[in-house]
PyMOL commands that place a pseudoatom at each C-alpha (Angstrom):
pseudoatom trace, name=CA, resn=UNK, resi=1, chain=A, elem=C, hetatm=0, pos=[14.887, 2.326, -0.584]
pseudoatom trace, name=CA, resn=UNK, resi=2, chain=A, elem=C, hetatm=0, pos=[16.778, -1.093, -0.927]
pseudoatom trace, name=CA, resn=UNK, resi=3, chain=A, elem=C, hetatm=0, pos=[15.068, -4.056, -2.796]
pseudoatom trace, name=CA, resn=UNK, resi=4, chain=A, elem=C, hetatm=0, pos=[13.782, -7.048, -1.179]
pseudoatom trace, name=CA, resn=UNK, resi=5, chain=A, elem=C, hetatm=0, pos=[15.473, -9.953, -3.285]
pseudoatom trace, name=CA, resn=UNK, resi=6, chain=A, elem=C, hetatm=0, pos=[12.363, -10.973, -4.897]
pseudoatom trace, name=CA, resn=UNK, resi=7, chain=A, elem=C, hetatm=0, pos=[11.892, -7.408, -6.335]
pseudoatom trace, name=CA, resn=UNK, resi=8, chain=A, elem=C, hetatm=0, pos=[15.302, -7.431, -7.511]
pseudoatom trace, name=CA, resn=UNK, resi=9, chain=A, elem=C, hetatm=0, pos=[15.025, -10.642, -9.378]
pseudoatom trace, name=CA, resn=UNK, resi=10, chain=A, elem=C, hetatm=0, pos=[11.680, -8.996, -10.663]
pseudoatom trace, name=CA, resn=UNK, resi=11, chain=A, elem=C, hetatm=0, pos=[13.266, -6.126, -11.772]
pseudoatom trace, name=CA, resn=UNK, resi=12, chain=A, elem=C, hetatm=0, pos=[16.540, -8.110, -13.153]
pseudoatom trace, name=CA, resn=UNK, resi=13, chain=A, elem=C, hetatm=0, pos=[14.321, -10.466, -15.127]
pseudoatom trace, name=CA, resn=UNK, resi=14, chain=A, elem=C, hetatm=0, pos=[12.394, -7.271, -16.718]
pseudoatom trace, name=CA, resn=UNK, resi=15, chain=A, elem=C, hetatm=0, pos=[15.669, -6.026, -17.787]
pseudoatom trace, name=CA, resn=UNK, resi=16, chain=A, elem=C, hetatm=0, pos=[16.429, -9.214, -19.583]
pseudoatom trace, name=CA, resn=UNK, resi=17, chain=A, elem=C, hetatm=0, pos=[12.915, -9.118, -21.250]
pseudoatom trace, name=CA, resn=UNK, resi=18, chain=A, elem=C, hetatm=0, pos=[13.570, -5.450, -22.480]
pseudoatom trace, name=CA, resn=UNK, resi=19, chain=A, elem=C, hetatm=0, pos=[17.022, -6.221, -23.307]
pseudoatom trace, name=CA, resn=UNK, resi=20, chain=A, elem=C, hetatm=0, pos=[16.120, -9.353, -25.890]
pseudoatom trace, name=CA, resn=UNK, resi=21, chain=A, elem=C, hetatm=0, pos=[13.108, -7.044, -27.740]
pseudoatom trace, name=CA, resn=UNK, resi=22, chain=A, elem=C, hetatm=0, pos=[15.529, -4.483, -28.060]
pseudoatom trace, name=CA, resn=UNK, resi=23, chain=A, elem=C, hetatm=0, pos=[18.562, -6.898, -30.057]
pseudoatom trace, name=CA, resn=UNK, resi=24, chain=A, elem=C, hetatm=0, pos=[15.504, -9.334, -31.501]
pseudoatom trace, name=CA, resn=UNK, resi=25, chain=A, elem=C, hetatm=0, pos=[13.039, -8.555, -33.524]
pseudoatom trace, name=CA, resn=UNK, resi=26, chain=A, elem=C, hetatm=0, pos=[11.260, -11.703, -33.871]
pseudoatom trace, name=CA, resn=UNK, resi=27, chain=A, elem=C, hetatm=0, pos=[11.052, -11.663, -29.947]
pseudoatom trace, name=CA, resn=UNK, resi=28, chain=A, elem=C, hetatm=0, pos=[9.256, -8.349, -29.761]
pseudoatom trace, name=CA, resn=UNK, resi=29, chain=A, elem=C, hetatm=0, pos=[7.116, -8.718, -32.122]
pseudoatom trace, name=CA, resn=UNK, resi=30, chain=A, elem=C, hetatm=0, pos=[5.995, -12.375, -30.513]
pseudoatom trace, name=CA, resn=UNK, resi=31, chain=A, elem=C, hetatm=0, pos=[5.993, -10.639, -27.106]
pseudoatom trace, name=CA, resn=UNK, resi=32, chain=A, elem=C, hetatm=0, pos=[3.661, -8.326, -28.540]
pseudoatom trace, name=CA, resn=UNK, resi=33, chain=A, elem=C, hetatm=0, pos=[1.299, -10.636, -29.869]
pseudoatom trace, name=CA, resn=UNK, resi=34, chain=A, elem=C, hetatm=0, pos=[1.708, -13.411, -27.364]
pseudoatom trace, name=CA, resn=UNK, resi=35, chain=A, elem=C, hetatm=0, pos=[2.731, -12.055, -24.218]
pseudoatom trace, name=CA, resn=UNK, resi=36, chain=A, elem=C, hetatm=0, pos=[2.304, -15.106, -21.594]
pseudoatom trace, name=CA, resn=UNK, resi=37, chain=A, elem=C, hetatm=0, pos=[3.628, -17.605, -24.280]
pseudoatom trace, name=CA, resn=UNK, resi=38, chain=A, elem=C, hetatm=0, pos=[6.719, -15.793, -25.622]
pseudoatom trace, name=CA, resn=UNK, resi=39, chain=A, elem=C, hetatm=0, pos=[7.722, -15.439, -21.846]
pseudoatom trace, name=CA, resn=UNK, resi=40, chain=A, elem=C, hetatm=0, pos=[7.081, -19.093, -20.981]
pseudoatom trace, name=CA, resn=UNK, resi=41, chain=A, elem=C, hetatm=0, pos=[9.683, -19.709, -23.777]
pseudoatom trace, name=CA, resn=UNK, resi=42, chain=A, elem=C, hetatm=0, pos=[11.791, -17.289, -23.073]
pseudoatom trace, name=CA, resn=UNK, resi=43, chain=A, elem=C, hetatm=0, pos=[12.605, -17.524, -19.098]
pseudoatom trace, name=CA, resn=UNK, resi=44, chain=A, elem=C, hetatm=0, pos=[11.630, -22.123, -20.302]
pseudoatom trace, name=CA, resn=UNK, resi=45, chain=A, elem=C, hetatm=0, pos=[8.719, -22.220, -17.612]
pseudoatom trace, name=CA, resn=UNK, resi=46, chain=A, elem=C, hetatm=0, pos=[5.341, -21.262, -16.779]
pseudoatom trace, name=CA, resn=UNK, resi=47, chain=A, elem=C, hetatm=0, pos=[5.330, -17.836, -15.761]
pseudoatom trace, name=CA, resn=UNK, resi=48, chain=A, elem=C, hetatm=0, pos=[4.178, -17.539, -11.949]
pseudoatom trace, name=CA, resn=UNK, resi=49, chain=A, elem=C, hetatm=0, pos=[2.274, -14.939, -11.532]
pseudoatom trace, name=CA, resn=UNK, resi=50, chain=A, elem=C, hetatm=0, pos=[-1.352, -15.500, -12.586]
pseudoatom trace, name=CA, resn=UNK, resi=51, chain=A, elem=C, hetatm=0, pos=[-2.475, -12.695, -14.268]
pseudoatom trace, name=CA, resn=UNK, resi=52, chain=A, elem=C, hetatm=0, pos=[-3.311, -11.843, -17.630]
pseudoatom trace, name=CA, resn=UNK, resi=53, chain=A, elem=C, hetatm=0, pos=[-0.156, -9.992, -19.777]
pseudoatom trace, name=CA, resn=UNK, resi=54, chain=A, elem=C, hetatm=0, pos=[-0.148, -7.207, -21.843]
pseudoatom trace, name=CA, resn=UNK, resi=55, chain=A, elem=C, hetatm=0, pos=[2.769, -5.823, -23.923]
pseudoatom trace, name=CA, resn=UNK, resi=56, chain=A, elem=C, hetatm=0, pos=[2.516, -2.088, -25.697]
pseudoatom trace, name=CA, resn=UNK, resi=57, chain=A, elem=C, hetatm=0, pos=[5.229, -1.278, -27.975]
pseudoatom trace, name=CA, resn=UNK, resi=58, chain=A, elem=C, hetatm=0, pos=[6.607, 2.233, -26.551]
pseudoatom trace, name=CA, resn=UNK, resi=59, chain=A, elem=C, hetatm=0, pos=[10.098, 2.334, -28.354]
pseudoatom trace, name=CA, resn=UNK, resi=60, chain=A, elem=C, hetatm=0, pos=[9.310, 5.201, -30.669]
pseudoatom trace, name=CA, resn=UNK, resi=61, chain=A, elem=C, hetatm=0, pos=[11.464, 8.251, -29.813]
pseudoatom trace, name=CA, resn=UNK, resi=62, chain=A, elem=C, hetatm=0, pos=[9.151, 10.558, -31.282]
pseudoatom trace, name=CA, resn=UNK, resi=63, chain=A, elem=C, hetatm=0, pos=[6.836, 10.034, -28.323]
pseudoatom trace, name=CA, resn=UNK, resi=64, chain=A, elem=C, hetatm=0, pos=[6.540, 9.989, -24.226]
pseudoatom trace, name=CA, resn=UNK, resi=65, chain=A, elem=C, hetatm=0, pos=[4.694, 6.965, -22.989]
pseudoatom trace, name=CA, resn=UNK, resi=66, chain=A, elem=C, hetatm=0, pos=[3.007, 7.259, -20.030]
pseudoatom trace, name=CA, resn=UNK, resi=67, chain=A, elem=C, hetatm=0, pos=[1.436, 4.145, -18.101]
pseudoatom trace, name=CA, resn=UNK, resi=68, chain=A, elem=C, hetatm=0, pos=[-1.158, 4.529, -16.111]
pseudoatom trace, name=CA, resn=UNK, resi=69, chain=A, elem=C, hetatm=0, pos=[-0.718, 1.666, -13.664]
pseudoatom trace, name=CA, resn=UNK, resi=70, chain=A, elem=C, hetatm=0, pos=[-3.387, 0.080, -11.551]
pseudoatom trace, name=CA, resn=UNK, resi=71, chain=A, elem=C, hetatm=0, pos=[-4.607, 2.153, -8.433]
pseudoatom trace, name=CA, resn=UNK, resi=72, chain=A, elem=C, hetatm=0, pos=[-3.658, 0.832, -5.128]
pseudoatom trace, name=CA, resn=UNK, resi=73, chain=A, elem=C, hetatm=0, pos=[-6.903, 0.429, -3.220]
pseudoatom trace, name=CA, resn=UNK, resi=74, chain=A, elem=C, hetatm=0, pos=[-6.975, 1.768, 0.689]
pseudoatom trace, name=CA, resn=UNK, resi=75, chain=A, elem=C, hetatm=0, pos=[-7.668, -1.445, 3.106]
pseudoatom trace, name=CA, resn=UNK, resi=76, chain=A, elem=C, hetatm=0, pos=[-9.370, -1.131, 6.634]
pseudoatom trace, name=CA, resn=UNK, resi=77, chain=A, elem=C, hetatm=0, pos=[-7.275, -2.046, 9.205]
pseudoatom trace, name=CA, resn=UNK, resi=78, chain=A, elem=C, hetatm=0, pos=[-8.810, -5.747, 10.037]
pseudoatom trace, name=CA, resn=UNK, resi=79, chain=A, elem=C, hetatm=0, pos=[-8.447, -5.839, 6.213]
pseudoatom trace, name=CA, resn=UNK, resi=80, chain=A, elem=C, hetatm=0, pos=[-5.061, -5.133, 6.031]
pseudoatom trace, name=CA, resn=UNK, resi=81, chain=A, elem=C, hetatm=0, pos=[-4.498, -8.128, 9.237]
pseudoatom trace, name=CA, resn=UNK, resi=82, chain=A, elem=C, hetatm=0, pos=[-6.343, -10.679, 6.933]
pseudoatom trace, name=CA, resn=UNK, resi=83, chain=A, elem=C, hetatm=0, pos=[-4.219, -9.142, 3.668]
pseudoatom trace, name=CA, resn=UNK, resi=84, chain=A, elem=C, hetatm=0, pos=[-1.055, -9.640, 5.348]
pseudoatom trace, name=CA, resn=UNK, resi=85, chain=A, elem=C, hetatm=0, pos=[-1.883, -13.481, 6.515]
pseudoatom trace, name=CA, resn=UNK, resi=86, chain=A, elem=C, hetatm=0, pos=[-2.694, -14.119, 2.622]
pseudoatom trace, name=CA, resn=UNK, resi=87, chain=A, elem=C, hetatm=0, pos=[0.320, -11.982, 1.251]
pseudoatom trace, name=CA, resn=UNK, resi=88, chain=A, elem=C, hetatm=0, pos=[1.497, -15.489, 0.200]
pseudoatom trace, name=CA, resn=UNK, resi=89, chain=A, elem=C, hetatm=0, pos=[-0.778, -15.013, -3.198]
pseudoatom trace, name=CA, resn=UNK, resi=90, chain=A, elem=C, hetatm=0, pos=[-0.957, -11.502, -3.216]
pseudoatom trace, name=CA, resn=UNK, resi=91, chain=A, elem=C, hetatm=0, pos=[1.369, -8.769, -5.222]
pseudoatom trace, name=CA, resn=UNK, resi=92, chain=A, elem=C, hetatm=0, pos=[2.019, -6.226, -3.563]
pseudoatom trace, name=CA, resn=UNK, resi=93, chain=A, elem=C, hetatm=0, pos=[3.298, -2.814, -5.324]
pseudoatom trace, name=CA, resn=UNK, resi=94, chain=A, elem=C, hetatm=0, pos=[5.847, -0.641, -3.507]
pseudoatom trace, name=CA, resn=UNK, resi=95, chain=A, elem=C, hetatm=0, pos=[4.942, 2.812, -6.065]
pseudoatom trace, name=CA, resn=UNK, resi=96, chain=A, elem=C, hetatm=0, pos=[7.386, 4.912, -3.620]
pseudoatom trace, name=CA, resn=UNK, resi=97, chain=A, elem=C, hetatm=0, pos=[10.354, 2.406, -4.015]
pseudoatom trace, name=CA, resn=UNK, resi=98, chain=A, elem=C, hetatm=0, pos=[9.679, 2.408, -7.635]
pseudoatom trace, name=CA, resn=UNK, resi=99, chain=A, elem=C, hetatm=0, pos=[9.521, 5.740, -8.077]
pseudoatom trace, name=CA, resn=UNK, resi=100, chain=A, elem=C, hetatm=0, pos=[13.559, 6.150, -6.192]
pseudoatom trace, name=CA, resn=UNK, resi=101, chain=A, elem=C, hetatm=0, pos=[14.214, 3.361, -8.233]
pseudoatom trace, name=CA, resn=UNK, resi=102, chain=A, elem=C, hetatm=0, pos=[13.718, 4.825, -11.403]
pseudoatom trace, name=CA, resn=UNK, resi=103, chain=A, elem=C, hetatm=0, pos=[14.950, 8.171, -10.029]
pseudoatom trace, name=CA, resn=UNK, resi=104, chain=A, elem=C, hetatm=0, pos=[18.750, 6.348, -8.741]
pseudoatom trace, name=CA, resn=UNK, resi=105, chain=A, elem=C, hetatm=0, pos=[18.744, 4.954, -12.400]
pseudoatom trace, name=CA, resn=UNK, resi=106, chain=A, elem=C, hetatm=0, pos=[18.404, 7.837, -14.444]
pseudoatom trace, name=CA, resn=UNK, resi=107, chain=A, elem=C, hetatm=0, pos=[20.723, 10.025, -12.043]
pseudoatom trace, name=CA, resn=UNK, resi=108, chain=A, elem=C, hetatm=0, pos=[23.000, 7.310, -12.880]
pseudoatom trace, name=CA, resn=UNK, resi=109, chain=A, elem=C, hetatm=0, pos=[22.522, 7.323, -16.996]
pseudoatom trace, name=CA, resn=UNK, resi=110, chain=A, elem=C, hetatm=0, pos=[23.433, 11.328, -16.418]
for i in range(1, 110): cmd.bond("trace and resi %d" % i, "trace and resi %d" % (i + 1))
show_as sticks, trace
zoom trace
């Protein structure tokens, strides 16, 4: 599955976010505590995407995180015409692409 450019400057700027909580302390913990307003100061604008943000702590080792992401909901097919014209505004998740994603990165950490 190859990455539109969008996802991969989606996925690149997660990185980055995981990246500075893991050297920074301070960050994290403002992450944490301020999600939307530690990002606007981090990436230096408002962030895009319009939706609330929530940030869970999952770096202890002596545990498996598991996050239960939201569930894609099944359109009818004049509903999925109509989605597609206002796709502009909408986020759509590619759970399959993710899923080789994260399965090409940890064959690579092997």
């Amino acid at each position: 599955m190859n990455l539109t450019e969008e996802q991969k400057k989606g996925q690149e700027a997660f990185f980055r976010i995981i990246s500075e909580a893991w050297e920074n302390e301070d960050f994290k913990k403002y992450l944490i505590e301020h999600p939307e307003e530690a990002l606007e100061k981090f990436f230096g604008k408002k962030t895009p995407m319009g939706k609330k943000i929530k940030v869970t702590d999952q770096s202890d080792p002596d545990y498996l995180y598991i996050n239960i992401p939201v569930k894609p909901q099944r359109m009818k097919k004049e509903e999925e015409i109509k989605s597609t014209e206002e796709s502009n505004n909408r986020v759509i998740t590619d759970y399959k692409g993710l899923y080789n994603s994260l399965q090409k990165i940890n064959k690579r950490q092997e």
